[in-house]
C-alpha angles and dihedrals in degrees: 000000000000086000088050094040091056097047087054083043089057086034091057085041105058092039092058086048091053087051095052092049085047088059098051097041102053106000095068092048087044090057089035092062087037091063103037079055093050090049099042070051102058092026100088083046078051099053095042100060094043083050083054102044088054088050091048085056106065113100116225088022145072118208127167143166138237108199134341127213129209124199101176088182093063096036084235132131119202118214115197129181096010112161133179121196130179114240115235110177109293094342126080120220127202112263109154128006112190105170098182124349124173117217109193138154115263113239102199095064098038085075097049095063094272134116102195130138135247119210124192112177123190114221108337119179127214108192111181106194105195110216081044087073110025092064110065121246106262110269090006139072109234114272132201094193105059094076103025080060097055092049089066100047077063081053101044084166124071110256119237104168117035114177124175123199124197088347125163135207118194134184112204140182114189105177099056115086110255100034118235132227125177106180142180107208129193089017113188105186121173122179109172134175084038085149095061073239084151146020089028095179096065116103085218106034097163120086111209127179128169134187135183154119125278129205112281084038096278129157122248128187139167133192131170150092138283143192105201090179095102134055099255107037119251094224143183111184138159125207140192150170130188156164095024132156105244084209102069077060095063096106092057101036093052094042095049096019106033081232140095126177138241098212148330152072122333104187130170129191123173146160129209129188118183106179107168093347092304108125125207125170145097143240126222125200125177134176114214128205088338130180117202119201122047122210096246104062131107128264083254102041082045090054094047095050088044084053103049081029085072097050088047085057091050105046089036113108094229088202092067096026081233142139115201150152130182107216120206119229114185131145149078109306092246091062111024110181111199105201111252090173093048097045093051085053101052087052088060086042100049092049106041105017117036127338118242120248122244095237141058117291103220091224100122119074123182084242084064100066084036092061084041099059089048092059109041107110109258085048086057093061 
């Protein structure tokens, strides 16, 4: 009986043993897996709240975020419902909208030796409201750099590739009456290399363009180049605006000008070069077919635009029914001096000499503001 009892005694044994090896064996993985799911689980909640708490900590403004998104297997994050308003006082105004906006790794250049980002945002919104920033923020001086910042505490990686879709830019100010509100609608924007990940011997490495719709319907688009490896970006970039309507412009042109218009063509072209923070370029502005006076303005409002109605006979080129003038910007971005000689001239120009074009004129190269910026005279020195 001794000799049974202590065969079932090693049996039990053994068996406990077994299931002790079992445990540790399967059992700690199995935990293991149980917490890293729990946690995939909890991290976009995660995310979310340290996203929040960097939103909550910009002074002046108020920012939060609705839901956030992992994919592991992409090495990507989704934002969605991510908002930014200006404080003003006890009222919030619109700042940023970013309604959904997807942060991953880019691959390519991963493989390439580079860890850089990739953004693509679905319909964000900028709205610059103009008294909002043009009265300082109580006990502290407006800055830029608090929630730009804090943007890129939400992008911790250096963004290569940046893409909008169906985005909008506005320009508002609320207190005027009317309000104004200068906007830029169905905005596609790309801006790619912004790394400097290829192509490392370019002085502008980085590829932007840039399409929409204005207020008054018209075109814009935008094409060039940028080096966003100094402070103050070395640029080459082209600009233009056609085909919209100069009435959808009324509330700013009365407001600034004393005048509105009754019909016709607003249009814009203009070229910009920055090469070690020395700016060369124009801007082009031409009004199209246009009709001063509405019939709804008063005896004094009717006698101003008469007025600047004769001086828009006179300097219009009757050939092109167009008012135009091609204005001069050179400098260094501390002092920009936009030419008033010269503007004054190209109106003269436009309308007895030779008619402007409506398009750019491909006159400004980056190595122009490049040569500028070697002869001005305290480079000379």
């Amino acid at each position: 009986m001794k000799f049974v009892d202590k065969l079932f005694e090693i049996m039990a044994e053994k068996k406990k043993k077994r299931r002790y090896i079992f445990k540790k064996r399967y059992l700690i993985p199995i935990g293991i897996i149980v917490l890293l799911i729990a946690f995939r689980l909890y991290l976009p909640t995660l995310v979310k709240n340290y996203l929040n708490e960097v939103l909550a900590d910009i002074h002046g403004y108020y920012g939060h975020v609705e839901d956030v998104d992992i994919a592991l297997y992409r090495g990507a994050y989704v934002i969605d419902g991510m908002y930014l308003n200006k404080m003003n006082g006890k009222t919030q105004v619109p700042f940023l909208n970013f309604p959904k906006n997807d942060i991953s790794i880019e691959w390519k250049s991963l493989f390439k030796g580079k860890i850089v980002s990739e953004i693509l945002m679905t319909s964000p919104e900028v709205i610059y409201v103009f008294e909002d920033h043009k009265q300082p923020v109580e006990g502290k001086k407006p800055d830029i750099d608090d929630w730009t910042e804090a943007l890129k505490d939400i992008v911790p990686i250096k963004i290569n590739h940046f893409e909008v879709h169906d985005g909008k830019v506005a320009f508002v100010e609320i207190q005027s009456e009317p309000n104004i509100d200068l906007h830029i609608d169905q905005l596609y924007l790309t801006a790619d290399n912004l790394r400097n990940v290829v192509e490392k011997e370019r002085v502008l490495p980085s590829p932007i363009s840039a399409t929409g719709v204005s207020v008054g319907g018209g075109k814009m688009t935008l094409e060039g180049s940028i080096n966003l490896f100094k402070e103050i970006p070395d640029m080459d970039l082209e600009f233009s605006l056609q085909n919209s309507d100069v009435t959808a412009y009324n509330e700013f042109s009365s407001k600034y000008a004393g005048v509105d218009f009754e019909s016709g063509v607003f249009e814009v072209y203009s070229e910009i070069a920055i090469a070690d923070a020395y700016l060369k370029g124009y801007l082009k502005p031409m009004f199209i077919d246009t009709k001063l006076i509405s019939k709804e303005d008063s005896f004094l409002e009717s006698l101003w635009e008469g007025f600047v109605g004769l001086f828009k006979f006179l300097l219009k080129n009757h050939g092109t029914d167009t008012v135009a003038t091609q204005i001069p910007i050179e400098g260094d971005l501390k002092a920009v001096d936009a030419g008033v000689w010269s503007t004054i001239l190209n109106i003269f120009k436009n309308a007895w000499i030779q008619a402007f074009k409506g398009q750019v004129e491909g006159s400004i190269e980056y190595e122009d503001a490049f040569q500028e910026k070697k002869n001005t005279p305290k480079n000379k020195k």
